[in-house]
C-alpha positions as CSV (number, residue, x, y, z in Angstrom):
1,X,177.4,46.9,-24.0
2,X,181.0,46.2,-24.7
3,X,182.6,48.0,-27.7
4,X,186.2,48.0,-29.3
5,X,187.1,50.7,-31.5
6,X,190.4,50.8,-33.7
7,X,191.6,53.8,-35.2
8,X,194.8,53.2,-37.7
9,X,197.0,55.8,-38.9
10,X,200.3,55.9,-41.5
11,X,202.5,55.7,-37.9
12,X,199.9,54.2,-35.1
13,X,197.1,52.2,-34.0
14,X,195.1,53.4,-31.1
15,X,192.6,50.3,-29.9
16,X,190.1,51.0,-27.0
17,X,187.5,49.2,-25.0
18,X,184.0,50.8,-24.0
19,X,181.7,49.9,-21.6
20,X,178.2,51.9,-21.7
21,X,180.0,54.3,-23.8
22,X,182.6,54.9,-21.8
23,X,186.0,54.5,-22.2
24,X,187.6,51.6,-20.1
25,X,190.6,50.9,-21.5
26,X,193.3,51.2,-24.4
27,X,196.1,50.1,-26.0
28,X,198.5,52.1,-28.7
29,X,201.3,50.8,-30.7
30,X,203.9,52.3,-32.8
31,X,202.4,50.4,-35.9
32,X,200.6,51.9,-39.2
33,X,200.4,51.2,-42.7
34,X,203.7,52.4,-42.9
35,X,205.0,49.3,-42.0
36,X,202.7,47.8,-44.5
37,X,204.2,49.9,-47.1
38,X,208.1,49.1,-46.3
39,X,207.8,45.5,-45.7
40,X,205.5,45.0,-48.8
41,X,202.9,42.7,-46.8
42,X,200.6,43.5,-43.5
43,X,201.8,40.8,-41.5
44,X,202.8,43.4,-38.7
45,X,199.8,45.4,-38.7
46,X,197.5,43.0,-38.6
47,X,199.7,41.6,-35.5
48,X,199.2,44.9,-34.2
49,X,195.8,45.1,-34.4
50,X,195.0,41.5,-32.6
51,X,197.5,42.5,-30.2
52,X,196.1,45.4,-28.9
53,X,192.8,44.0,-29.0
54,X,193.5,41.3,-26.5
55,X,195.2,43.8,-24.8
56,X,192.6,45.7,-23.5
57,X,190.2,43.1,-23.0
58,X,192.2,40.0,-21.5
59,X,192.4,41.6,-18.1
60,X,188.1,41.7,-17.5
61,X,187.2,39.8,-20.3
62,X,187.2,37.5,-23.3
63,X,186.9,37.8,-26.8
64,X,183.5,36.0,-26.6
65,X,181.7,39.4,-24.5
66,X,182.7,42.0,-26.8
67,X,179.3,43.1,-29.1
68,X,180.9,45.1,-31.3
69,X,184.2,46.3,-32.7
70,X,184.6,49.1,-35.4
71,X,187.7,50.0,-37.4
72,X,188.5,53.2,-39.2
73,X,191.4,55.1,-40.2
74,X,194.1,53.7,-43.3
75,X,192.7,50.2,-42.7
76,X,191.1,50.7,-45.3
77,X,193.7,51.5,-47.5
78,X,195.4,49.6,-50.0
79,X,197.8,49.2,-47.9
80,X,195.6,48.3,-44.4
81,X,193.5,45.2,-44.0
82,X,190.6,45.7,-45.8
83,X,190.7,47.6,-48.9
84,X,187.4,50.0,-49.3
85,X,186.2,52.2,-51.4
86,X,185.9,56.2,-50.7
87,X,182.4,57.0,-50.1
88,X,181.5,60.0,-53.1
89,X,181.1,63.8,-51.2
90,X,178.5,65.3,-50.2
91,X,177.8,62.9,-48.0
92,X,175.4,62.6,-44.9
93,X,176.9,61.2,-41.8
94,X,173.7,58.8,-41.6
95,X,174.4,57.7,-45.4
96,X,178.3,57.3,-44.2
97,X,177.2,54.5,-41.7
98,X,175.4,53.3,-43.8
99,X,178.2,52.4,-45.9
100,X,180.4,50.6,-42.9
101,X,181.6,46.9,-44.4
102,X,181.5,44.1,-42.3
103,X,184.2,41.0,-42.4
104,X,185.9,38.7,-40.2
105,X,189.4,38.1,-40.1
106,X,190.2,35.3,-38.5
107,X,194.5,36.2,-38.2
108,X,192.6,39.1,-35.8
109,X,189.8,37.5,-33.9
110,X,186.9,35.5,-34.7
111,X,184.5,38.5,-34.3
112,X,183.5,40.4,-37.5
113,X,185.2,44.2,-37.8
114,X,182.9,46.6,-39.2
115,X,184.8,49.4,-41.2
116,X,184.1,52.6,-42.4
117,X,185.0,53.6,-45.5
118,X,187.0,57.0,-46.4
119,X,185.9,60.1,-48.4
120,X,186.5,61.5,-51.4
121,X,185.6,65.3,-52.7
122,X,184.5,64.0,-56.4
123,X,183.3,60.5,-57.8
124,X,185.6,58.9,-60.7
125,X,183.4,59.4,-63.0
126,X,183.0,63.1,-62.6
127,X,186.9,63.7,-62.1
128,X,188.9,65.3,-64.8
129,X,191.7,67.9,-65.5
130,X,189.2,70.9,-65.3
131,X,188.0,70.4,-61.2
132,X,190.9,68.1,-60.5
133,X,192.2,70.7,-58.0
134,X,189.2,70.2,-56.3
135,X,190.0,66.7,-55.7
136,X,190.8,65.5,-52.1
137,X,190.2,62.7,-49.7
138,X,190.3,61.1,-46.4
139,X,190.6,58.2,-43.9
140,X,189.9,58.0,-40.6
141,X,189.3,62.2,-40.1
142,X,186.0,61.9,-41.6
143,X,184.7,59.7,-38.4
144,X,186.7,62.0,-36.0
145,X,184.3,64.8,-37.9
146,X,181.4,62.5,-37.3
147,X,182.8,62.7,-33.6
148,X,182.9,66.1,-33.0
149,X,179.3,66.6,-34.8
150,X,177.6,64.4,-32.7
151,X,178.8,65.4,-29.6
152,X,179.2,69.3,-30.1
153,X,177.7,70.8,-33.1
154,X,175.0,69.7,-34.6
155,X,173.3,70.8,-37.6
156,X,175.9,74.1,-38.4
157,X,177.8,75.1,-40.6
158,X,181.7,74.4,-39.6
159,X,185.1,74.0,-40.7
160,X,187.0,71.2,-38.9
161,X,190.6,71.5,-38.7
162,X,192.4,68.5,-38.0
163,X,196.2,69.3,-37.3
164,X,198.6,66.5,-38.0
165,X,201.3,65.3,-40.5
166,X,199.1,66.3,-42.9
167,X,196.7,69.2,-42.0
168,X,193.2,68.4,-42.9
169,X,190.3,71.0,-43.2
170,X,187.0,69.2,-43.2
171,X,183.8,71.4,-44.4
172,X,180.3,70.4,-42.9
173,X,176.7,71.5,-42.9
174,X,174.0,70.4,-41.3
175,X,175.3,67.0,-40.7
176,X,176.5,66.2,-44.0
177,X,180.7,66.1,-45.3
178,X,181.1,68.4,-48.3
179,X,184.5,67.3,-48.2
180,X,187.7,68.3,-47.5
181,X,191.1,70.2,-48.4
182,X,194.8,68.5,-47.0
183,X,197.9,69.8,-46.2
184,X,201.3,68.9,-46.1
185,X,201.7,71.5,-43.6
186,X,202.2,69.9,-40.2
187,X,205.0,67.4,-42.1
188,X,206.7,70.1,-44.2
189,X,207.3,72.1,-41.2
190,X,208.8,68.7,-39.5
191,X,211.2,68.7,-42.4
192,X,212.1,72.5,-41.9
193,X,213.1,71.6,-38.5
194,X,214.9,68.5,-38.6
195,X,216.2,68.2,-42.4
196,X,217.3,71.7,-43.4
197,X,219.4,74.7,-43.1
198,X,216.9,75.9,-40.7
199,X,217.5,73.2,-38.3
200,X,219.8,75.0,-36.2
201,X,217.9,78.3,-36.1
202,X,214.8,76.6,-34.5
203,X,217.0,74.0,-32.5
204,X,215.7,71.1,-34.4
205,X,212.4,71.4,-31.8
206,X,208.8,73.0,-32.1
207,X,207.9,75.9,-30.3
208,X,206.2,75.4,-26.7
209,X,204.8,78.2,-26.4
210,X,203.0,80.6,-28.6
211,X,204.2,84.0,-29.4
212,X,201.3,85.8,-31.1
213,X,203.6,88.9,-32.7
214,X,206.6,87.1,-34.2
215,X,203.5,84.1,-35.5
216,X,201.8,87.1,-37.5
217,X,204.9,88.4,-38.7
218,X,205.8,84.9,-40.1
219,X,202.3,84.9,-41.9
220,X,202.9,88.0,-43.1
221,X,206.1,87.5,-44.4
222,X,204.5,84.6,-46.1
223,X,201.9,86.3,-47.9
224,X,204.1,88.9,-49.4
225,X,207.2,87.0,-50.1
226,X,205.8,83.3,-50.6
227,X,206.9,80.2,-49.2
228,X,210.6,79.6,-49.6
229,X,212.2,82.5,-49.7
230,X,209.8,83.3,-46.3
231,X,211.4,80.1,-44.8
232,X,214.7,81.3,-45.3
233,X,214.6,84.4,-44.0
234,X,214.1,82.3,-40.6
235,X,217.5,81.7,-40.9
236,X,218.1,85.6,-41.8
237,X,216.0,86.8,-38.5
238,X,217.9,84.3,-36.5
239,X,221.1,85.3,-37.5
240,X,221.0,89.0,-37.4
241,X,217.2,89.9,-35.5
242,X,218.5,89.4,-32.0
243,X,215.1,87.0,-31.8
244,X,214.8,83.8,-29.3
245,X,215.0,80.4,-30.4
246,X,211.0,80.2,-29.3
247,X,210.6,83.5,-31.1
248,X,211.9,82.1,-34.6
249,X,210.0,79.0,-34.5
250,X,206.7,80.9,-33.7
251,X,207.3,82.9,-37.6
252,X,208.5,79.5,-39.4
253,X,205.0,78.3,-38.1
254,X,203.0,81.5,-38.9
255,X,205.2,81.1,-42.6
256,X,203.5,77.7,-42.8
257,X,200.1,78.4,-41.9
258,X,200.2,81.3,-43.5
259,X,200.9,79.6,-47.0
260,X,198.1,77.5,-46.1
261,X,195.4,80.1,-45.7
262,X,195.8,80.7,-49.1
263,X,194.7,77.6,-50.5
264,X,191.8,77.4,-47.8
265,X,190.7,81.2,-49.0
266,X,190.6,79.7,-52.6
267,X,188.6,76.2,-51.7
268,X,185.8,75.8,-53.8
269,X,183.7,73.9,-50.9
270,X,185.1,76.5,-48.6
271,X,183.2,79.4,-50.0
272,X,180.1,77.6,-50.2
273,X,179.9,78.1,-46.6
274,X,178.4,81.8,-45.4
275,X,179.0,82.2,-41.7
276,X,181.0,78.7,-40.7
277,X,182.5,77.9,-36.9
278,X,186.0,77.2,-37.4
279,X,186.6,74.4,-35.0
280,X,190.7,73.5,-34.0
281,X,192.0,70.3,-32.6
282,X,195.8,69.8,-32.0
283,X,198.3,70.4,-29.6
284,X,197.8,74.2,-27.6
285,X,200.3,75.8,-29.7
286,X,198.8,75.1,-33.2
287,X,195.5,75.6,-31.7
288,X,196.2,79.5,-30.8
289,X,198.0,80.1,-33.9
290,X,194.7,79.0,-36.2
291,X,192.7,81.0,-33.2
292,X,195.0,84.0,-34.3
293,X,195.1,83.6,-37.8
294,X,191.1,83.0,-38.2
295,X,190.2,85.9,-35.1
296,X,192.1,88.4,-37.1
297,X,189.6,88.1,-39.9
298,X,187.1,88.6,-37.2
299,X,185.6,84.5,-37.8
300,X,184.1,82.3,-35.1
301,X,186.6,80.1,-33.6
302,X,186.3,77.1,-31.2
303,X,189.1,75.4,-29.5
304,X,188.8,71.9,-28.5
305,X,190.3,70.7,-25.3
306,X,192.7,67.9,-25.7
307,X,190.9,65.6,-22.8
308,X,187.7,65.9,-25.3
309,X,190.5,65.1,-28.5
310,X,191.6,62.0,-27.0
311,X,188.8,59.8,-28.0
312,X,186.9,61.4,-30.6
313,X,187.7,58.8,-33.3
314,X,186.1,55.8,-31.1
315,X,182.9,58.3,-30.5
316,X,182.6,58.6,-33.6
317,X,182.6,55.2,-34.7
318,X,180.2,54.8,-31.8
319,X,177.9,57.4,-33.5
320,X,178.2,56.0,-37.2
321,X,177.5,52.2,-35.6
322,X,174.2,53.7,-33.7
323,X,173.2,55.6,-36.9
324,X,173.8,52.6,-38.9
325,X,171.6,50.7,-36.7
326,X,174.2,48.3,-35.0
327,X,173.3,50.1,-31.4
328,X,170.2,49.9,-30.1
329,X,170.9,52.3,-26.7
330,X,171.0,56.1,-26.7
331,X,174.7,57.7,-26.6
C-alpha cells in the first residue's frame, strides 16, 4: 500500500511517501501558512504542497498508485487549504479519526486529501470568561500525540511535551486527548537571543550542550524573582559571574522553563492526572532540561530519541486513517 502523508506547520511542510508502512521517501520545504498569512492568499502553499508531493513519488511512481494521502498540521487553518473545525476535548483518538474530512483539490492532485481536524480544550458553547483560562488548542500535535500513543504507550496516563516555537503540553489517558496547555516558550527564548539586550551575553546562539547546575539555577531564579527581571539578570551573571557563554545560556533556558512549570503546576487538565509519564520530544538539550526539571520532583520521565521524532506525525496519520477505517492491514 502506498501512502503520502503531509504534515504543515506556520514555517514548513514536511511530505513523505510510505510503502508497507515504511518510510520511502520525503520531501520538505521552507513553506507554511506563514506565507499564507503575509501574501494574503495560499497560492504558494498550495504550490508547496503539489510540489513536494510529486516530489517524492515521480522517481518510482505516479500519481495514479498512491492509495492514500493524509494531511494534518495548519492546513486546516484559516489560513491553510481547507478550513476545519477543532474537534471539542475530551476526545478519543478513534472518535478523532473519525472526524478526518475528505476533499479533492484539483490545484494539488486529482486524488482526494483526507485531513484531520485540530483540537480544542472547550466547545464554544461552553466557553466563557470564568474557564476561559482553560481554553487552548491545537493543529497538527494532536496527531503527533496519536503517533506516539500508538506506537509506545498505550492505554496510560501521560503528559506529551512537544518542544517547538510554541511549547505544547498534551494531556492523555487511556487513549483519549483531554487537551492541551501552549507555550510561547521555545519562541520567547528565540527573541531573548536574537532581539534583546541579552543577545550578546548568550552570543545570539542556543546552548549545545546542557549544563544541569547553572539550568536549575536559572529556574530557580525564575521562581523567586519571576520572569523579567530573572532574564535580566542573565545579562548581570554574564557580566560580573565569570560564567561561560554555554553556561549563561543553560540559566536563560532554565528562566524559561522554569516560568513555564508554573502554568503546567496550575493546569486544570493537568491535575486530573494521578501518576502521568512525562514523555519529551525535541532537540537533546531541551530534552535533559524537562528530564531535570520533572526528575527533581521525583516524576516518571521518558525521552524520545530523535530517529523515532522524525516521522511521528505521518504514523500518526497512519494510525488515525486505520482507526478510521481507511486501512484495511495491520501497522
Amino acid at each position: 500500500m502506498l501512502i503520502i502523508t503531509i504534515d504543515t506547520g506556520t514555517t514548513n511542510t514536511r511530505t513523505r511517501l510510505w510503502e508497507n508502512f515504511n518510510c520511502i521517501g520525503e520531501s520538505n520545504i521552507s513553506i507554511g501558512v506563514r506565507n499564507t498569512a503575509i501574501d494574503g492568499n495560499n497560492k504558494k502553499l498550495i504550490k508547496a504542497i503539489r510540489d513536494t508531493i510529486y516530489d517524492v513519488i515521480n522517481k518510482k511512481f505516479t500519481i495514479d498508485k498512491i492509495d492514500l494521502i493524509l494531511a494534518s498540521g495548519m492546513l486546516t487553518s484559516n489560513v491553510g487549504i481547507l478550513e476545519v473545525p477543532h474537534e471539542n476535548a475530551p476526545i478519543r483518538l478513534e472518535n478523532l479519526s473519525k472526524s478526518m474530512v475528505k476533499e479533492t483539490i484539483n490545484e494539488i492532485c486529482t486524488k482526494p486529501i483526507w485531513f484531520v481536524p485540530g483540537i480544542k480544550n472547550i466547545s464554544n458553547e461552553d466557553l466563557n470568561l470564568n474557564n476561559i483560562t482553560n481554553m487552548d488548542v491545537m493543529r497538527g500535535e494532536e496527531t503527533e500525540a496519536a503517533g506516539l500513543i500508538k506506537k509506545f504507550y498505550k492505554d496510560q496516563e501521560l503528559v506529551l511535551i512537544l518542544p517547538g516555537s510554541h511549547n505544547k503540553y498534551i494531556f492523555v489517558r487511556d487513549n483519549e486527548i483531554l487537551g492541551c496547555m501552549t507555550s510561547l516558550g521555545g519562541e520567547l527564548l528565540q527573541a531573548l537571543i536574537n532581539n534583546t539586550i541579552l543577545s550578546d551575553s548568550v552570543k545570539r546562539s542556543f546552548a549545545e550542550s546542557f549544563d544541569e547546575k547553572m539550568f536549575k539555577l536559572g529556574v530557580l531564579y525564575s521562581e523567586k524573582y519571576g520572569l523579567c527581571h530573572s532574564a535580566f539578570m542573565t545579562r548581570i551573571i554574564s557580566l560580573f559571574g565569570n560564567k561561560s557563554v554555554l553556561e549563561v545560556q543553560n540559566f536563560l533556558i532554565g528562566i524559561v522553563l522554569g516560568d513555564e512549570i508554573k502554568a503546567l503546576k496550575n493546569n486544570k487538565l493537568f491535575n486530573l492526572l494521578k501518576k502521568p509519564k512525562f514523555v519529551i520530544t525535541g532537540k537533546p538539550v531541551i530534552q535533559k532540561a524537562y528530564e531535570c526539571i520533572f526528575k527533581s520532583y521525583n516524576l516518571n520521565v521518558e525521552l524520545i530519541k530523535y530517529t523515532e521524532q522524525k516521522y511521528l506525525s505521518g504514523y500518526g496519520l497512519i494510525s488515525l486513517a486505520k482507526w478510521n477505517g481507511l486501512i484495511k492491514e495491520n501497522l
